[in-house]
C-alpha positions in Angstrom: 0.0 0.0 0.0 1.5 3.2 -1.0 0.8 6.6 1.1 0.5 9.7 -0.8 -0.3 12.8 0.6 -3.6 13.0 -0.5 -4.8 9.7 0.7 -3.5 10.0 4.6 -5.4 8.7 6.6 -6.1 11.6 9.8 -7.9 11.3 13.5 -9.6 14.7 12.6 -12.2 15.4 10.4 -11.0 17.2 7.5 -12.3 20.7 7.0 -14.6 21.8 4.4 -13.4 23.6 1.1 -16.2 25.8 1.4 -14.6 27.0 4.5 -10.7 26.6 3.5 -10.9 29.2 0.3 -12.5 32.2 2.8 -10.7 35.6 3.2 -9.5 36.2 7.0 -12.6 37.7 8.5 -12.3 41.7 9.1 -12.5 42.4 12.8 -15.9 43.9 12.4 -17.1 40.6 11.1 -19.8 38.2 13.2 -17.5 36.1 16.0 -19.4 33.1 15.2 -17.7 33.7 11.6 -14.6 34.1 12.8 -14.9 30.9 15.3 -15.5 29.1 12.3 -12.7 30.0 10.6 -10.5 29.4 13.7 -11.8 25.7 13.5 -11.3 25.1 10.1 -7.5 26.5 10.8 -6.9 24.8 14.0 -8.2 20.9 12.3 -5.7 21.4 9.4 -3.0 22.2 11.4 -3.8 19.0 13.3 -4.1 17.3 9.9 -1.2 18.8 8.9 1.0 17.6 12.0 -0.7 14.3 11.4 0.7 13.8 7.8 3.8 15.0 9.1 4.3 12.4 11.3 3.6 9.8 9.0 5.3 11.0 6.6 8.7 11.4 8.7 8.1 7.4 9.4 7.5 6.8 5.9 11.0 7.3 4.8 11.2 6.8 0.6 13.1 8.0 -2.5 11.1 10.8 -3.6 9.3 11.8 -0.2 12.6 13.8 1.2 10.6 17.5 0.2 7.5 16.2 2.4 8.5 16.8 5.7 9.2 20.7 4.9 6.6 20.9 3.0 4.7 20.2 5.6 6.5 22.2 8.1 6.1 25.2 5.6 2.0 24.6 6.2 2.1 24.4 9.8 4.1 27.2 9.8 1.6 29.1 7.9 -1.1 27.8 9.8 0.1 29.4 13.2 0.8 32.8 10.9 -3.3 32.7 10.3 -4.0 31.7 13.9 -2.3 34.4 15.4 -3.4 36.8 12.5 -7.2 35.8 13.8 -6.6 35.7 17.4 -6.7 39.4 17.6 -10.2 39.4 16.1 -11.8 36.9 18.8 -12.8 38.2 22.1 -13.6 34.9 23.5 -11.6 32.9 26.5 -10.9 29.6 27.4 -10.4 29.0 31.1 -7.5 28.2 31.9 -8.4 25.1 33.8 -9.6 23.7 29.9 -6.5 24.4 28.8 -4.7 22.5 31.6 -6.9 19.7 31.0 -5.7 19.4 27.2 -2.1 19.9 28.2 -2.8 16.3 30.2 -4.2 14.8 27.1 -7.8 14.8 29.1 -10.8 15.4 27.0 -12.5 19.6 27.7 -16.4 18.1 27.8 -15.2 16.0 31.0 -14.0 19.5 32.4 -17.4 20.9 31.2 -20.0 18.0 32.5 -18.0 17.7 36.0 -18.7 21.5 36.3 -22.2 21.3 35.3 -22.7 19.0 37.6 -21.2 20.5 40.5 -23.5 24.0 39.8 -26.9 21.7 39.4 -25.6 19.8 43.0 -24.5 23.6 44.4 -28.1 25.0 43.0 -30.0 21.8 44.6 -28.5 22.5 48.1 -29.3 25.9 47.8 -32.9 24.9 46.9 -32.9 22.5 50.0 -31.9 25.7 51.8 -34.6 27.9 51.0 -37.1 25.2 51.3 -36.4 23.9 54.9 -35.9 28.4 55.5 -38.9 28.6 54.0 -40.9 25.5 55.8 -39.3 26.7 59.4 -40.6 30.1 58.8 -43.9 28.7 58.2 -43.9 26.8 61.1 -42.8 29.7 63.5 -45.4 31.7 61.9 -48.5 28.9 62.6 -47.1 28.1 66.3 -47.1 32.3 67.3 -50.3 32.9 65.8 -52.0 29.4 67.6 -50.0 30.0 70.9 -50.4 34.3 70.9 -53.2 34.9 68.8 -53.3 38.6 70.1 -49.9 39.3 68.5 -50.6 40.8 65.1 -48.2 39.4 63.0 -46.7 41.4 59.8 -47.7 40.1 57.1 -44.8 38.8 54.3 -43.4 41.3 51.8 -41.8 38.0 49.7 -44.2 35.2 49.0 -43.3 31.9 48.0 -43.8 31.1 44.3 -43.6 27.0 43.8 -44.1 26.3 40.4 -44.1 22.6 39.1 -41.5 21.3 36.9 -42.3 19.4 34.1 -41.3 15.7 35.3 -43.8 15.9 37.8 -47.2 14.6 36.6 -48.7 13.2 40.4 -47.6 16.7 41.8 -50.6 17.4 44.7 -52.2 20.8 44.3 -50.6 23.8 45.1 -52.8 24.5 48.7 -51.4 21.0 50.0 -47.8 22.5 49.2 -48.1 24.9 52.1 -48.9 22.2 54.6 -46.9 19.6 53.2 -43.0 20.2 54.6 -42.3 17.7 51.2 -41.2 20.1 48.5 -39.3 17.8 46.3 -39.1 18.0 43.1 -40.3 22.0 42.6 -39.0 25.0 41.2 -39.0 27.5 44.2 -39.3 31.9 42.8 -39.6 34.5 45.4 -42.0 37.2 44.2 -43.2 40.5 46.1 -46.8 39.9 47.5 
């Protein structure tokens, strides 16, 4: 089997043509644009680097240009990407970066700190709620025990609104005496 460099084969998808044969965006152009172009840049340079590499183990009579050649396109390649990074506002965290530098994949970084907000928001719900359902219970044992005591009445009522998994959910008036608020979306709102 013979390798050429128009056959090799590459771990990253090869970029459009539609997208290789663009100008370099001007920097009032739309960032999405100019991501785009970033993308396409960044997956030939990994294509190129690829081919390079089999090429240097490919070692033939004929091939000895190759390996310039394609050191001349990576070259090129971090020319455009620094000519484009001045036009892109956005930031990668540095913790993203990190986690490519140890050959570990972003979306891990991403979903583990997804997860750690929704856990973060859901003790913070828990929170409120049990705030919430003390504050309610304080409320109903002054007013049975010292009925005489006018109490103020709230300036921030508690809005529970149902999410959309729960189909059994019990109507809202059993909410209040139920100290069970799993499950809910919880929304302060001026009464």
């Amino acid at each position: 089997m013979s390798i050429d460099n128009k056959h090799l084969p590459s771990p990253a998808s090869t970029p459009s043509a539609a997208l290789g044969g663009s100008a370099p965006p001007t920097a009032s152009s739309n960032p999405a644009a100019v991501r785009a172009i970033v993308e396409s840049q960044l997956l030939r340079l990994a294509q190129d680097l690829y081919e390079m590499e089999i090429s240097a183990g490919n070692v033939r009579e004929n091939r000895e240009g190759a390996v310039p050649n394609y050191l001349e396109n990576i070259n090129e390649a971090f020319l455009k990407l620094s000519k484009l990074s001045s036009q892109l506002q956005d930031t990668v965290p540095k913790a993203v970066v990190e986690q490519v530098d140890r050959y570990k994949n972003p979306h891990i970084y991403t979903r583990q700190t997804l997860t750690r907000a929704t856990g973060e928001n859901q003790h913070a719900l828990g929170r409120v709620i049990g705030l919430e359902t003390f504050r309610r219970k304080l409320h109903e044992a002054i007013h049975d025990n010292f009925p005489e005591i006018p109490l103020p009445d709230r300036r921030h009522q508690l809005a529970i609104q149902k999410s959309p998994e729960i189909h059994n959910a019990p109507p809202e008036d059993s909410l209040q005496h139920n100290s069970n608020l799993e499950n809910t979306d919880v929304k302060m709102e001026d009464g």
